[in-house]
C-alpha positions as CSV (number, residue, x, y, z in Angstrom):
1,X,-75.4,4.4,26.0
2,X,-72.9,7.0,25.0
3,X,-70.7,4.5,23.6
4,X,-73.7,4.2,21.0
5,X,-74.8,7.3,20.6
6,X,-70.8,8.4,20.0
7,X,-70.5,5.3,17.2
8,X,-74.0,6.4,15.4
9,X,-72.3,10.2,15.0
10,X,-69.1,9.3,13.9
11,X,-71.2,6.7,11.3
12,X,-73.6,8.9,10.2
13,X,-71.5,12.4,10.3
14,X,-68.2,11.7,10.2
15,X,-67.7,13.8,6.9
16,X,-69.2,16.9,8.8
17,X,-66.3,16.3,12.1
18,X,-63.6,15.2,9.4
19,X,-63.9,18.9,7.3
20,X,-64.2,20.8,11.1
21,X,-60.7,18.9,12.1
22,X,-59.3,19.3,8.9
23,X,-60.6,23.1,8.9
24,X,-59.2,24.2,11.9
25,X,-55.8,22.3,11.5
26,X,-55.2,23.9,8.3
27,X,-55.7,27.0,10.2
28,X,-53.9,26.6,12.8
29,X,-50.8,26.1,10.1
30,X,-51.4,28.8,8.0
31,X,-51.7,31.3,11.3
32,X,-48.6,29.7,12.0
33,X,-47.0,30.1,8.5
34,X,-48.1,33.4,7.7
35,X,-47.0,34.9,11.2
36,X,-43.7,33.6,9.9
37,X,-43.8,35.2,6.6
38,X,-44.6,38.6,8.4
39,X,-41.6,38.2,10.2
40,X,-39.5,37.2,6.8
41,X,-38.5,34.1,8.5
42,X,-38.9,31.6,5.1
43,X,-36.8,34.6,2.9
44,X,-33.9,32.3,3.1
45,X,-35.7,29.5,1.5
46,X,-37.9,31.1,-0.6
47,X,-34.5,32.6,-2.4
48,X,-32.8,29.0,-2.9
49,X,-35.7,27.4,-4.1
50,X,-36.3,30.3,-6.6
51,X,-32.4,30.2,-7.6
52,X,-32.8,26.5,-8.0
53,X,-35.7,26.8,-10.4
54,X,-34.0,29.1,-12.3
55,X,-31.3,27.1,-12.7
56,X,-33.5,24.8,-14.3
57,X,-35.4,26.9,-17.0
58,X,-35.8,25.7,-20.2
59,X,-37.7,26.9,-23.5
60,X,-39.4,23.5,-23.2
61,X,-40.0,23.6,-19.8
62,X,-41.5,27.2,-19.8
63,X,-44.0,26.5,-21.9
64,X,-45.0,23.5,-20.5
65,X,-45.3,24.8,-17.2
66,X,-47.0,27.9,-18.7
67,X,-50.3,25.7,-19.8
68,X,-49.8,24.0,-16.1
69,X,-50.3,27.5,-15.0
70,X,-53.2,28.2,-16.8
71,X,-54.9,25.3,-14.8
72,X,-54.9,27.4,-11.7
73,X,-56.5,30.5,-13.7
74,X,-60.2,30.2,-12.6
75,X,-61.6,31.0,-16.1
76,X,-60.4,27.7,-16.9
77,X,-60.4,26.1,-13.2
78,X,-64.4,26.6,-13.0
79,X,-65.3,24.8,-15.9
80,X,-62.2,21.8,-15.9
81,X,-64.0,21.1,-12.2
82,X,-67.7,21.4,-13.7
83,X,-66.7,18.8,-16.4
84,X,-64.6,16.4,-13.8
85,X,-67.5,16.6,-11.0
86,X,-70.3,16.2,-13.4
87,X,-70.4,12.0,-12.3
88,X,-70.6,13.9,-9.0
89,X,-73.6,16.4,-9.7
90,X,-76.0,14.4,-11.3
91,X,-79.5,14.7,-9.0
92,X,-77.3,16.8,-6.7
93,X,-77.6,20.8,-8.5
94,X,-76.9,21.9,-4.7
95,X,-73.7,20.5,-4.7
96,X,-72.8,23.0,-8.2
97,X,-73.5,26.0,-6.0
98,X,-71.2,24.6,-3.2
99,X,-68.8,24.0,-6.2
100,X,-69.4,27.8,-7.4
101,X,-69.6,29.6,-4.6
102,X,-65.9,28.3,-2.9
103,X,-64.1,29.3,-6.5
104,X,-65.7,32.9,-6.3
105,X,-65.4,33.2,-2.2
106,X,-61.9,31.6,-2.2
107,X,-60.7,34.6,-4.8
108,X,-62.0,37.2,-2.4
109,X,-60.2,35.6,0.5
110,X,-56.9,35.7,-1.2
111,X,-57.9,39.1,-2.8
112,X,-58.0,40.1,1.3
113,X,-55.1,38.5,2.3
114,X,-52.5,39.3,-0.3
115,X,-53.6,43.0,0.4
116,X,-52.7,42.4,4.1
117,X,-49.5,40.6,3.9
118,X,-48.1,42.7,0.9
119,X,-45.5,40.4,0.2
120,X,-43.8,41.3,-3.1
121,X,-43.3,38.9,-6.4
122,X,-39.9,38.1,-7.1
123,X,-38.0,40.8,-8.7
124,X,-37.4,39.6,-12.4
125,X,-40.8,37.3,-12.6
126,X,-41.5,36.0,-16.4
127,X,-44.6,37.2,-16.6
128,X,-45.6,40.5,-15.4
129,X,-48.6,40.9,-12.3
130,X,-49.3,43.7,-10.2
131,X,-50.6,41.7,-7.8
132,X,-48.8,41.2,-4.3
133,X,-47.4,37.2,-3.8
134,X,-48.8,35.7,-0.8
135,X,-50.6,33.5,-0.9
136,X,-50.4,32.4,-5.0
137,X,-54.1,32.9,-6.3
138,X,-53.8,30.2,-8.6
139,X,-52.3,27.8,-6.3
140,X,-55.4,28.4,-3.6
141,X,-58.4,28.3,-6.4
142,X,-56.3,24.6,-7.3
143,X,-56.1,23.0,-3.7
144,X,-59.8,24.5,-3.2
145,X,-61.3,22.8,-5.6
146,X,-59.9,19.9,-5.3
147,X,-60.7,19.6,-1.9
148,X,-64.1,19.7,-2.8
149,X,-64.0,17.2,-5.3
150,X,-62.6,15.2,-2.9
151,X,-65.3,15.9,-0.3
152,X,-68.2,15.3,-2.9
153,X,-66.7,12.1,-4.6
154,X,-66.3,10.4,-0.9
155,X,-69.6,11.9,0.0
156,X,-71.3,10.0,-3.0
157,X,-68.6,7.0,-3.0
158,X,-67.7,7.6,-6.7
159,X,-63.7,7.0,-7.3
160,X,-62.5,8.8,-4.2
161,X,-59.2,7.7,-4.6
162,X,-59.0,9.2,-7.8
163,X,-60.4,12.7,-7.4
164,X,-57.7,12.8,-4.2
165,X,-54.7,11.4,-5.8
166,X,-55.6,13.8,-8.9
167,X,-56.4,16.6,-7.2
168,X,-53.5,16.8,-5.0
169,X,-51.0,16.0,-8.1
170,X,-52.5,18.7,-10.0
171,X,-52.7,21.1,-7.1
172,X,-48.9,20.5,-6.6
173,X,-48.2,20.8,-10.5
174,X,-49.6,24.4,-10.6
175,X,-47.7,25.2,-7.3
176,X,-44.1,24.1,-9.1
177,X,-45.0,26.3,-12.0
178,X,-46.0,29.6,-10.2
179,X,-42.2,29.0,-9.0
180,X,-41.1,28.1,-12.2
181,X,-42.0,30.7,-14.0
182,X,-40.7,33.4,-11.3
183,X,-44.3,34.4,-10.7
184,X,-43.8,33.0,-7.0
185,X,-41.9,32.8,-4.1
186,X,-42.0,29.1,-2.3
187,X,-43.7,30.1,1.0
188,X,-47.1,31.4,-1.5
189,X,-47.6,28.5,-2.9
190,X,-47.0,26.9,0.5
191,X,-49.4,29.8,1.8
192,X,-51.5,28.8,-1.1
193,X,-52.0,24.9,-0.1
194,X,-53.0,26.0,3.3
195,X,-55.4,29.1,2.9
196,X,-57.5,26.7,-0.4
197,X,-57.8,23.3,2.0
198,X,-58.7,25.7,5.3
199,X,-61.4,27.4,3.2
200,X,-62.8,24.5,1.3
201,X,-62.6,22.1,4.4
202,X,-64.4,24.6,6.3
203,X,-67.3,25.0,3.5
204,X,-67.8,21.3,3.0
205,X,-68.1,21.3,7.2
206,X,-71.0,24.1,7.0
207,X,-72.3,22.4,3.6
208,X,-72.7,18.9,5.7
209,X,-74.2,21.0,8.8
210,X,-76.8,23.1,7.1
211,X,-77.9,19.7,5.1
212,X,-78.4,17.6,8.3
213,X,-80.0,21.0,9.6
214,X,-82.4,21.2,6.9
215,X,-83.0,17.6,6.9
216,X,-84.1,17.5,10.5
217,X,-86.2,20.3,10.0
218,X,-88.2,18.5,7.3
219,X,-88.7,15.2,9.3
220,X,-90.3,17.4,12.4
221,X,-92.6,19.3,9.9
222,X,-93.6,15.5,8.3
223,X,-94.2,14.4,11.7
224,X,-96.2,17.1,12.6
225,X,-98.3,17.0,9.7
226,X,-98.9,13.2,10.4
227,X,-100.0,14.4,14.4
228,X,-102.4,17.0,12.8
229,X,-103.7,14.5,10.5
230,X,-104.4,11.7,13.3
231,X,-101.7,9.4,11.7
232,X,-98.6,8.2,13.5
233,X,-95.3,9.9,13.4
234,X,-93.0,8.1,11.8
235,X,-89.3,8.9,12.3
């Protein structure tokens, strides 16, 4: 008996206990990583992968990883994932407020944290920010999103392989050129990864919970409108 009722969860939710796992594991790291970074135990790395990507500037390669960058601003993030997950949306408008609301949460989150780690940008960056480093903003809103593209194209079984691979080659493109253009240290994009796939694992976990709850909820008020009526409940 439990045997069954253990396979029918797993079957029917496994995308709701897949997002908790990967939530909290995610978490877990990040904790991990960013108790590290208080302490200033990743400085030594952070400064020989920053020398190293210095030593590889070009003209060519700065501008090319300037438009990269660009894809990791959300004024261009939010529509880029709109147009991609459209296939996705159709019949589903839910699932663009899901896709909204992480890319406007997610920037308050990082807003929050780089405010309590106050880690500063490397000292001659190529483009100028006020903003304190950890975790990169742009490199978060990136693995957010496509986290969630991810979720929703397995979710509706439309190329998930696709959305993935893509997702995680573009997040990783916008993490190389925060460091190549001196805008980051290694350990914030790093921070970055972890913080975007904790937030958007754990909001594709609720969005799965509060759709089997509101499901469930419908299905008792149909059956008890059938009791009222003298017709069988039907489940």
């Amino acid at each position: 008996m439990w045997g069954r009722l253990l396979q029918k969860v797993l079957r029917d939710h496994w995308l709701m206990l897949l997002g908790s796992v990967i939530c909290l594991a995610f978490a877990f790291a990040f904790a991990e990583f960013g108790s590290d970074v208080l302490e200033g135990d990743h400085k030594g790395m952070d400064s020989a992968v920053r020398e190293w990507m210095r030593s590889q500037h070009t003209e060519l390669g700065h501008r090319i990883f300037v438009v990269v960058s660009h894809f990791g601003d959300r004024v261009v993030l939010i529509p880029l994932a709109l147009i991609v997950g459209w296939p996705l949306f159709r019949g589903h408008k839910s699932w663009i407020v899901l896709m909204l609301f992480v890319g406007l949460a997610s920037a308050e989150l990082v807003s929050v944290l780089k405010q309590g780690f106050e880690v500063l940008r490397p000292p001659i960056g190529l483009q100028h920010s006020k903003s304190f480093a950890f975790p990169s903003g742009h490199t978060t809103a990136t693995a957010t999103f496509a986290a969630v593209l991810g979720y929703l194209s397995m979710r509706r079984e439309i190329a998930p392989i696709a959305y993935v691979v893509g997702g995680t080659i573009l997040t990783l493109l916008v993490a190389v050129s925060r460091m190549y253009l001196d805008m980051h240290w290694a350990s914030d994009v790093i921070g970055g990864i972890l913080i975007g796939s904790t937030f958007a694992a754990g909001c594709c976990a609720m969005f799965e919970w509060l759709t089997l709850a509101f499901t469930t909820i419908r299905r008792r008020r149909f059956a008890s409108s059938q009791t009222v009526r003298g017709e069988p409940a039907t489940r």
